[in-house]
Each structure stands twice: as C-alpha cells, then as structure tokens.
N, CA, C and O of each residue as an XYZ file, in Angstrom:
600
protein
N      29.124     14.932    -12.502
C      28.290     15.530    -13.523
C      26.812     15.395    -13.173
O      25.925     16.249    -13.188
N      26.776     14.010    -12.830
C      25.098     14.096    -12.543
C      24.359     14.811    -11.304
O      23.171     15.094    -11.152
N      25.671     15.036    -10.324
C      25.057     15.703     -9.116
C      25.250     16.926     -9.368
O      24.868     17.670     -8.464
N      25.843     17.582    -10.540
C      25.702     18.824    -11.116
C      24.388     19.373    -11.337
O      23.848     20.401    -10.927
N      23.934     18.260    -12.225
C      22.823     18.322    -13.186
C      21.293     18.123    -12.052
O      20.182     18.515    -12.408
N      21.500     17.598    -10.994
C      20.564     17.395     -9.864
C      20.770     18.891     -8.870
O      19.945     19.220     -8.018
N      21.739     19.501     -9.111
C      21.375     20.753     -8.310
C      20.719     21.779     -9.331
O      19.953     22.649     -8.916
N      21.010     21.668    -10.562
C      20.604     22.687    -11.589
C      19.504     22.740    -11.374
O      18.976     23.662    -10.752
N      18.752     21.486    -11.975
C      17.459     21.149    -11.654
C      16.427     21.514    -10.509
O      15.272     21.910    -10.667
N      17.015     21.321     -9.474
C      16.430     21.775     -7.801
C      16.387     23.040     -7.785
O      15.333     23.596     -7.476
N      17.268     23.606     -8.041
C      17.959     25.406     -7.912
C      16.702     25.738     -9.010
O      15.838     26.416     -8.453
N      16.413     25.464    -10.286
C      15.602     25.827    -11.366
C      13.800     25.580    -10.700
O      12.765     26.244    -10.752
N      14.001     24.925    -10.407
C      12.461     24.443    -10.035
C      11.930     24.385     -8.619
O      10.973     23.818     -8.091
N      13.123     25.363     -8.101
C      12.587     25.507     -6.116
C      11.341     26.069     -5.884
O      10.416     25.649     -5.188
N      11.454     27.274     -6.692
C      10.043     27.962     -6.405
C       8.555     27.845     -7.073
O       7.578     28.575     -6.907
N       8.717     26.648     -7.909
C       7.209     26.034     -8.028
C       7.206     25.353     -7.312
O       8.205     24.749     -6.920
N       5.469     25.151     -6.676
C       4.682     24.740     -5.599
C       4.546     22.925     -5.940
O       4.280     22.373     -7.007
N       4.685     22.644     -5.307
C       4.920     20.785     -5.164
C       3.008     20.678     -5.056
O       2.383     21.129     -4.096
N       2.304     19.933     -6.360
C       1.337     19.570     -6.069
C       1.067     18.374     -5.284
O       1.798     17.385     -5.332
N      -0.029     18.459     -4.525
C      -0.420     17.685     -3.288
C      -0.613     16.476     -3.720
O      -1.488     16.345     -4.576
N       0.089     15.331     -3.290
C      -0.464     13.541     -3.569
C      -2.295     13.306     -2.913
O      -3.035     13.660     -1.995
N      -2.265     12.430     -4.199
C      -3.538     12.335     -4.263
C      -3.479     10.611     -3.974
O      -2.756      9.844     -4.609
N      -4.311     10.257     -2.992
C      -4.733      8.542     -3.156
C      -4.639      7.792     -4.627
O      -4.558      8.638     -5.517
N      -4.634      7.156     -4.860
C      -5.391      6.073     -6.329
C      -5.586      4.739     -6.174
O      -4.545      4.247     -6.608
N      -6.101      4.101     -5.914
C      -6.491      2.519     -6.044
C      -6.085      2.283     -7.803
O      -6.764      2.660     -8.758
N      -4.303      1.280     -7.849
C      -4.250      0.540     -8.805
C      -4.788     -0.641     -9.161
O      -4.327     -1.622     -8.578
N      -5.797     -0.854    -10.108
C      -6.164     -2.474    -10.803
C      -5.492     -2.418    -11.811
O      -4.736     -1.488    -12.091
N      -5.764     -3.800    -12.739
C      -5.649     -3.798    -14.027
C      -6.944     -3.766    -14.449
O      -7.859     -4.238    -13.775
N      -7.123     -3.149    -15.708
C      -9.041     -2.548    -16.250
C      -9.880     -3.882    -16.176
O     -11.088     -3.923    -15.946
N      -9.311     -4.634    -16.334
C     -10.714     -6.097    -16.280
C     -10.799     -6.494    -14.915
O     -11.676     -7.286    -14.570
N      -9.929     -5.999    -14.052
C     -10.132     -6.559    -12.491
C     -10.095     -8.117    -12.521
O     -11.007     -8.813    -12.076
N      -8.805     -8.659    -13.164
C      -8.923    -10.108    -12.976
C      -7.996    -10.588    -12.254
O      -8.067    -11.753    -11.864
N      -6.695     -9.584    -11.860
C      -5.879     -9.909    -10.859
C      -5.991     -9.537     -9.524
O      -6.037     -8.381     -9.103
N      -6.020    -10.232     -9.087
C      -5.979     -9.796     -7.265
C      -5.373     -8.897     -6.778
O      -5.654     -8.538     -5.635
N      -4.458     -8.334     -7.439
C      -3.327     -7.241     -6.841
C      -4.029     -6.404     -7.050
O      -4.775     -6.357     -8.028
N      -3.904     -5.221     -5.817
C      -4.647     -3.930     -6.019
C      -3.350     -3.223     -5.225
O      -2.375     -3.940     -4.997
N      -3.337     -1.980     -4.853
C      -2.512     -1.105     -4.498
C      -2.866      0.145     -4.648
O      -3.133      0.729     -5.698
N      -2.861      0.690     -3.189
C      -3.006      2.334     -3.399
C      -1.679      3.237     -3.243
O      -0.968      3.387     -2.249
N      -1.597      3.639     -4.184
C      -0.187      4.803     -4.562
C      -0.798      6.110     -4.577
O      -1.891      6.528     -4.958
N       0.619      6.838     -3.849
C       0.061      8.299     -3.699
C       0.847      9.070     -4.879
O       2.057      8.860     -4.958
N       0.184     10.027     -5.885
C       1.283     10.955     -6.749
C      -0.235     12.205     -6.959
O      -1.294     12.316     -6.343
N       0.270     12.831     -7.937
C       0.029     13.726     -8.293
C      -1.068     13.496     -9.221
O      -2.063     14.123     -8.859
N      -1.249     12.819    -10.294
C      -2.152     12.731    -11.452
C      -2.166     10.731    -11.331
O      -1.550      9.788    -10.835
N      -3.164     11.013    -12.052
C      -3.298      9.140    -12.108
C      -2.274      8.602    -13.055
O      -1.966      7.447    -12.763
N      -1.586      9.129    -14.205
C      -0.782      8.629    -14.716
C       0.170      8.768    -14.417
O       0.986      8.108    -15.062
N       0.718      9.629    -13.340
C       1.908      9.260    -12.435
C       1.836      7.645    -11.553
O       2.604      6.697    -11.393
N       0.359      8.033    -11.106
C      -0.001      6.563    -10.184
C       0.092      5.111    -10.969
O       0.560      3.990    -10.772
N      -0.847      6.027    -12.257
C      -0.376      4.152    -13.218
C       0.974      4.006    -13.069
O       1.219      3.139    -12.229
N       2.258      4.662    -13.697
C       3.435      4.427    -13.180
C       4.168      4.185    -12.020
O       5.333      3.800    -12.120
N       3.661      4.351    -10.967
C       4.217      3.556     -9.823
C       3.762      2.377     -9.547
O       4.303      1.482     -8.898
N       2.403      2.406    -10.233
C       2.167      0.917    -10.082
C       2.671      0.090    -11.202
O       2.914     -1.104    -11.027
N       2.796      0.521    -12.049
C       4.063     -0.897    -12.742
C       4.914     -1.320    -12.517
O       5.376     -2.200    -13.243
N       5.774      0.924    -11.706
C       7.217      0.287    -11.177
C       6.999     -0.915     -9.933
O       7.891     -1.742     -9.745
N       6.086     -0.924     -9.340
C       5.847     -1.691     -7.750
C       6.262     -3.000     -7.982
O       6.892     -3.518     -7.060
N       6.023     -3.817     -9.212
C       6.278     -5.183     -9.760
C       5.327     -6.227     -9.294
O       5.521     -7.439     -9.207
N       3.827     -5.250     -8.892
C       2.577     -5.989     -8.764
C       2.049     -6.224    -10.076
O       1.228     -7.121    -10.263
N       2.354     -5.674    -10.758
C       1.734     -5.553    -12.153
C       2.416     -5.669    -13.367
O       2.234     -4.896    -14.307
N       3.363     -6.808    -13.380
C       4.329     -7.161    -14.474
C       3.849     -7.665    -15.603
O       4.336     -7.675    -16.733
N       2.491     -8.233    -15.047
C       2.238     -8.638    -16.675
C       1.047     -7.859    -17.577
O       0.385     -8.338    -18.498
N       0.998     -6.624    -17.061
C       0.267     -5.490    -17.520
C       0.963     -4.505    -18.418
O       2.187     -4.419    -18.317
N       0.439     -3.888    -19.130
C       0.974     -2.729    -19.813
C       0.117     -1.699    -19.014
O      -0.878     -1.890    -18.316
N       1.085     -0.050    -19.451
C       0.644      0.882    -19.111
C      -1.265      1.122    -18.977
O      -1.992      1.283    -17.996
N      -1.574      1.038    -20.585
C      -2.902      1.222    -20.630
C      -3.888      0.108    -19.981
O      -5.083      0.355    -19.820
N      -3.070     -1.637    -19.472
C      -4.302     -1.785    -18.930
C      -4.306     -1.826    -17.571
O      -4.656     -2.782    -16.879
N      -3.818     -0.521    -17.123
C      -4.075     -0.329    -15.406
C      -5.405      0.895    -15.647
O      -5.777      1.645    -16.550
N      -5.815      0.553    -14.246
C      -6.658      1.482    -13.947
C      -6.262      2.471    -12.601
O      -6.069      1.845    -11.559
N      -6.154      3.645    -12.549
C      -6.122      4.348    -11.586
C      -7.309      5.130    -10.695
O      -7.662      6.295    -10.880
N      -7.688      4.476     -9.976
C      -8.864      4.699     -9.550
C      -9.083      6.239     -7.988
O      -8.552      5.978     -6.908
N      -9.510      7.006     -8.071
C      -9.347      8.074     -7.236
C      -9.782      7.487     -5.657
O     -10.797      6.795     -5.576
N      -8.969      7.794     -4.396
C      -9.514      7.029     -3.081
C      -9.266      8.223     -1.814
O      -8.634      8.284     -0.759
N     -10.179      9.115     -2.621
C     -10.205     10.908     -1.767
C     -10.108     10.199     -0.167
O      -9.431     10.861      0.620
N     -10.684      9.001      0.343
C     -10.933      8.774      1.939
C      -9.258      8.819      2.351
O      -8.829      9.213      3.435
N      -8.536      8.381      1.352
C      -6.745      8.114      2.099
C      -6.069      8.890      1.463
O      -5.124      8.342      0.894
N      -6.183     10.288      1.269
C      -5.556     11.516      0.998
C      -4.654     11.767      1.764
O      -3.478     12.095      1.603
N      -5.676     11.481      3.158
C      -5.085     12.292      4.557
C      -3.736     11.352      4.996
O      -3.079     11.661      5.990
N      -3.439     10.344      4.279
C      -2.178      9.795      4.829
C      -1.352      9.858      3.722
O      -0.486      8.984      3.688
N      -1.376     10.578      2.888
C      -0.308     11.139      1.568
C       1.123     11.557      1.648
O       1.961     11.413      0.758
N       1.348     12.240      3.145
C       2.279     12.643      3.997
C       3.792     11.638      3.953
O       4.888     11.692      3.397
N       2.997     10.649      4.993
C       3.807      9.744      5.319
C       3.519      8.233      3.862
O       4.336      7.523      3.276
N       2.245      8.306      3.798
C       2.460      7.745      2.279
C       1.679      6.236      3.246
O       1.274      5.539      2.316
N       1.353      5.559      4.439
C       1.309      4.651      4.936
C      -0.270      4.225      5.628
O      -0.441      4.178      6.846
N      -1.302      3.948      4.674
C      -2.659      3.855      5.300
C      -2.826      2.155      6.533
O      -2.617      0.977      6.240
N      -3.207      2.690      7.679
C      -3.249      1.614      8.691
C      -3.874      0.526      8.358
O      -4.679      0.807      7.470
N      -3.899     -0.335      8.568
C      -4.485     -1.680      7.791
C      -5.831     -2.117      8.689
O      -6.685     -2.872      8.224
N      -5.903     -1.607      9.890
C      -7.508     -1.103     10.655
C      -8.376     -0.777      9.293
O      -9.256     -1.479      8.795
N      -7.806      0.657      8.778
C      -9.205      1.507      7.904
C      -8.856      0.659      6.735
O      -9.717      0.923      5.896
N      -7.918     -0.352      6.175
C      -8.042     -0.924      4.779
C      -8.896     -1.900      5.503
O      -9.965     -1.629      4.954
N      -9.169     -2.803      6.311
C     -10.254     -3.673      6.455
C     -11.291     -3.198      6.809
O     -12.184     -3.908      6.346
N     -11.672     -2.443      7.337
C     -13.299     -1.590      7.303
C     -13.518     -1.217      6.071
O     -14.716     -1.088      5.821
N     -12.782     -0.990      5.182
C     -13.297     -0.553      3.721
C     -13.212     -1.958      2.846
O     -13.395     -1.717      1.652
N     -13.075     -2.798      3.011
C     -13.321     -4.433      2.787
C     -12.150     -5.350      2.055
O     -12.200     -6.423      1.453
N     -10.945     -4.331      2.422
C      -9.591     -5.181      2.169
C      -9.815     -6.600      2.649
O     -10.775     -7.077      3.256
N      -8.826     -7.089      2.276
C      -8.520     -8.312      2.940
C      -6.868     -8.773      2.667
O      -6.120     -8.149      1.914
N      -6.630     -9.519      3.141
C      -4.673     -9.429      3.264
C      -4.461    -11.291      4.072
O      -5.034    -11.797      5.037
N      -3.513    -11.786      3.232
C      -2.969    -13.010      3.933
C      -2.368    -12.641      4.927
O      -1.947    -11.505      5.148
N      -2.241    -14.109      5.977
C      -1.952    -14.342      6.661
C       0.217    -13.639      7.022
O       1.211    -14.306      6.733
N       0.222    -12.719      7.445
C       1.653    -12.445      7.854
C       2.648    -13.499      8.030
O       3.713    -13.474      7.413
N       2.351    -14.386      8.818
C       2.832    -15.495      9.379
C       2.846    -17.224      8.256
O       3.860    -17.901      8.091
N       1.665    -17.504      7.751
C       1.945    -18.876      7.321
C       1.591    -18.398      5.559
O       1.879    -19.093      4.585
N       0.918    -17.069      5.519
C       0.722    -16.384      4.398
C      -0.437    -17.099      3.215
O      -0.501    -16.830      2.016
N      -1.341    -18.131      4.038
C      -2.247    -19.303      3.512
C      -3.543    -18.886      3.779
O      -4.489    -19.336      3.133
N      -3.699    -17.977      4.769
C      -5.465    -18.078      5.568
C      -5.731    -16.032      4.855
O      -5.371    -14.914      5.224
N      -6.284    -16.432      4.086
C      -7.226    -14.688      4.018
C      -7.926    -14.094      4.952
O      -8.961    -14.645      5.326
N      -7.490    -12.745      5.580
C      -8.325    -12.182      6.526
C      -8.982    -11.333      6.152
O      -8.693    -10.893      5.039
N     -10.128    -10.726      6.870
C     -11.037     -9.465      6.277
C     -11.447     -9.042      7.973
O     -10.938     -9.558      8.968
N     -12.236     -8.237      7.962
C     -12.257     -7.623      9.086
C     -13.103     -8.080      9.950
O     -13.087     -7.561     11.066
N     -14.078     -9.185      9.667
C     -14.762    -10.515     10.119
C     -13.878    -11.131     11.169
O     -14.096    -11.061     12.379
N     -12.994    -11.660     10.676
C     -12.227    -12.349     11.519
C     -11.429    -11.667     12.316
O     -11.161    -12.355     13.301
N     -10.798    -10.364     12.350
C     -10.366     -9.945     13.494
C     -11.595     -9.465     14.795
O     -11.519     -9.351     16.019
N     -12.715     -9.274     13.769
C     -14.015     -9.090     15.159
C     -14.546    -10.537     15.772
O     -15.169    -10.643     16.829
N     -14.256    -11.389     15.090
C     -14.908    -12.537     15.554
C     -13.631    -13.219     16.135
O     -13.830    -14.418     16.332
N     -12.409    -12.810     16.459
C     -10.990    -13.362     17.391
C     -10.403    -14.063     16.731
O      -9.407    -14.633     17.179
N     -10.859    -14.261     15.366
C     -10.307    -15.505     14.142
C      -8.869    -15.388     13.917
O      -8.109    -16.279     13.538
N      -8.582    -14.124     14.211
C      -7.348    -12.931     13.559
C      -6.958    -11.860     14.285
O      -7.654    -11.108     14.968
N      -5.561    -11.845     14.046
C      -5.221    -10.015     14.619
C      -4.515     -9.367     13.740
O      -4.086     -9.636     12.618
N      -4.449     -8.217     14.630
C      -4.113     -7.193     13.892
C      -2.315     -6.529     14.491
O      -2.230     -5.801     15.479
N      -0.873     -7.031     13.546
C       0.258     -6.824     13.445
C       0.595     -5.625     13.432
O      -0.064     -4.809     12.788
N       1.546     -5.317     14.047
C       2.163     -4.065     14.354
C       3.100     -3.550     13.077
O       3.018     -2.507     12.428
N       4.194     -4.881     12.937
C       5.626     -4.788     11.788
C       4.776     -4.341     10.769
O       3.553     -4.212     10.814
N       5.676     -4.081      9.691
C       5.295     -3.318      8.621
C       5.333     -4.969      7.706
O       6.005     -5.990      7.856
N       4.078     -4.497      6.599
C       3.703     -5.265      5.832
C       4.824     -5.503      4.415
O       4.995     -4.493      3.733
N       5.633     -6.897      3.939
C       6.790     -6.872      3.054
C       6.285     -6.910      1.666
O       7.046     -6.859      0.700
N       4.759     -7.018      1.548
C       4.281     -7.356      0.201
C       3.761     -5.963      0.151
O       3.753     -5.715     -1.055
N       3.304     -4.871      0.809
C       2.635     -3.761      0.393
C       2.956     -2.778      1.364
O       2.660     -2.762      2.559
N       3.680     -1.861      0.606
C       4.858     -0.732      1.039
C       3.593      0.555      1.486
O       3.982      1.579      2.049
N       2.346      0.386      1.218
C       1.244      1.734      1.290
C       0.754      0.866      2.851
O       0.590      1.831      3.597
N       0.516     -0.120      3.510
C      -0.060     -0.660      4.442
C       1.019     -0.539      5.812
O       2.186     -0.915      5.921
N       0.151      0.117      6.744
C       1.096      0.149      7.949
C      -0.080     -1.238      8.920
O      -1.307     -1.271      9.013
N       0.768     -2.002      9.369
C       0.380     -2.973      9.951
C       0.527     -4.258      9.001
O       0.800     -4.326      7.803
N       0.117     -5.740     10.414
C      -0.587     -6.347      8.900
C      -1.534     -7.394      9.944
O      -2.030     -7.210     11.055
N      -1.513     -8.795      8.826
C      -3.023     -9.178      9.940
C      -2.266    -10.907     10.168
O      -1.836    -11.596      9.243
N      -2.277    -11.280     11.591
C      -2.034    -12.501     11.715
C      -2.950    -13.478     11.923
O      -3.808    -13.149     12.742
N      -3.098    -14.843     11.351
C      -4.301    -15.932     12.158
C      -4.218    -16.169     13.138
O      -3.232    -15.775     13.761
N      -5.276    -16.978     13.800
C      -5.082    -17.386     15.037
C      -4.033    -18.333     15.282
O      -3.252    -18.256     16.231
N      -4.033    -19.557     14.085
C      -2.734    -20.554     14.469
C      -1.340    -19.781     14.368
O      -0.446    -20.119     15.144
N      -1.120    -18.778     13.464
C       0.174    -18.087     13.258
C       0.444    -17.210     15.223
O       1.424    -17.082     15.957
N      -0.687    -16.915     15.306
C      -0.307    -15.586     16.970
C      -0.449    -16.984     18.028
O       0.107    -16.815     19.113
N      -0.942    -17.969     17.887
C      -0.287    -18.592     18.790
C       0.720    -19.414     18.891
O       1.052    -19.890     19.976
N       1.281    -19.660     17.853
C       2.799    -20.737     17.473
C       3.604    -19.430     17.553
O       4.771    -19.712     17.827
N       3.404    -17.998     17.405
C       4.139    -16.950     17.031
C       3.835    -15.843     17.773
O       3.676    -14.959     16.932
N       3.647    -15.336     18.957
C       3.660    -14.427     19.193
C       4.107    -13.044     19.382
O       3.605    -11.965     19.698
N       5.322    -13.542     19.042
C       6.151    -12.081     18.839
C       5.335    -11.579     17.397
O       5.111    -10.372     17.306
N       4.979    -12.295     16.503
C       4.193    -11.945     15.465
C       3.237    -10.415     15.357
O       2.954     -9.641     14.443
N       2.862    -10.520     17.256
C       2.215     -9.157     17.115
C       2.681     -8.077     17.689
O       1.937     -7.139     17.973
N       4.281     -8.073     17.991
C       4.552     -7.005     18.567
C       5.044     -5.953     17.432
O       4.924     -5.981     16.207
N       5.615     -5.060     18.267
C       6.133     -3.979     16.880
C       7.660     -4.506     16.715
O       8.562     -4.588     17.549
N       7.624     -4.808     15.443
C       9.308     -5.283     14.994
C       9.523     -4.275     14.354
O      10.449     -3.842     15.040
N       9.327     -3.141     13.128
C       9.824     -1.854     12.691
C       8.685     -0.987     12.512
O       7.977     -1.016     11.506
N       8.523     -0.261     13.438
C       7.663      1.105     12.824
C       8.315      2.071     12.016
O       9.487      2.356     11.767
N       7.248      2.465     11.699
C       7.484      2.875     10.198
C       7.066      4.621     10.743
O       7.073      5.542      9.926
C-alpha cells in the first residue's frame, strides 16, 4: 500500500521543477550552544527542520533555531558535503578526530600544530574531511589517510 501511495505521489508531482538547495548555517537564536551545522534544503524552515532532525539540537524547539543563509556553500548543495579546508578559512573550528580533546582552527594546521583528515567526519554529516592533532597523526597515522570517501 505504501509503495502504492509513493508512486502516486512521484507520478503526480514529476513534472514540477525541484527547487534548488540553498546553504543555511543552523544555531539556536541566543547562540549559546556550540553546535552549529550547515544543512542544505529549500527554505529555512525546511533547514530549521533538519536541524532538529540531526539530534544536534535536542534541547531546542522549532522556534529557537536560527537558520541563517551561507550563499558561499551553495555550490556544494549537489553532493550536500562542504570540505573542511573552506570551513576553517571561514573560522570553523572542529575537535580533534583522533583523541577528540584539542580544538583546531586553521592556525594550527598553518602553524603544523594539526592536519587535515581525509575519512569522513562521524559528528557532522555536511563536512568532508576532518582535522587531526599533532599527538593524534603521530601515535596514529593511518588517521590521515582516506578510510571512506564520500
């Protein structure tokens, strides 16, 4: 029945045009949690809703997210996966992959403090890469090879 009801649907709505995903930077409105997340949809209140579904934001309600517009990561809407290079030039920062204790920013991968991981990131499904310390890439070096591209 339901895969009935999933072709009806498809068959009914083939020939409207699929609007284009748009970036959004999720907060919550007071910016007091650390979790941020960029989700790609259509309108920001699609985006507030993926960011609740994400389970970064459990102890938020709908209204106190903010969906913030991030026109620079449009262009990876596609595949849905912004490189974690251009999230630290824009002044991300991301724990440690490996011991998950040391905060990196893009300081420390220029100053050799840190690198930059191939595997895909398990805490943030929008980040391709992620960032290891120096004590993690040298107790760990497979740390920086590619374990799943994405």
């Amino acid at each position: 029945m339901q895969d009935n009801l999933k072709e009806k649907f498809n068959e009914t709505f083939k020939d409207i045009p699929k609007r284009k995903l748009k970036a959004y930077l999720i907060v919550d409105k007071y910016y007091s949690n650390e979790s941020q997340e960029i989700v790609f949809a259509e309108t920001a209140g699609l985006a507030k809703a993926k960011g609740l579904a994400s389970g970064n934001f459990d102890d938020y309600s709908f209204t106190e997210l903010r969906a913030e517009r991030q026109k620079c990561f449009d262009k990876y809407s596609e595949k849905q996966l912004i490189p974690i290079k251009e999230l630290l030039e824009r002044g991300w920062w991301f724990y440690c992959a490996g011991c998950g204790s040391v905060q990196i920013n893009e300081d420390d991968i220029e100053d050799g403090n840190a690198f930059i991981g191939s595997y895909e990131d398990e805490y943030h499904d929008f980040v391709k890469g992620t960032v290891i310390c120096d004590a993690c890439a040298s107790k760990n070096p497979e740390l920086l090879e590619v374990e799943n591209a994405r």
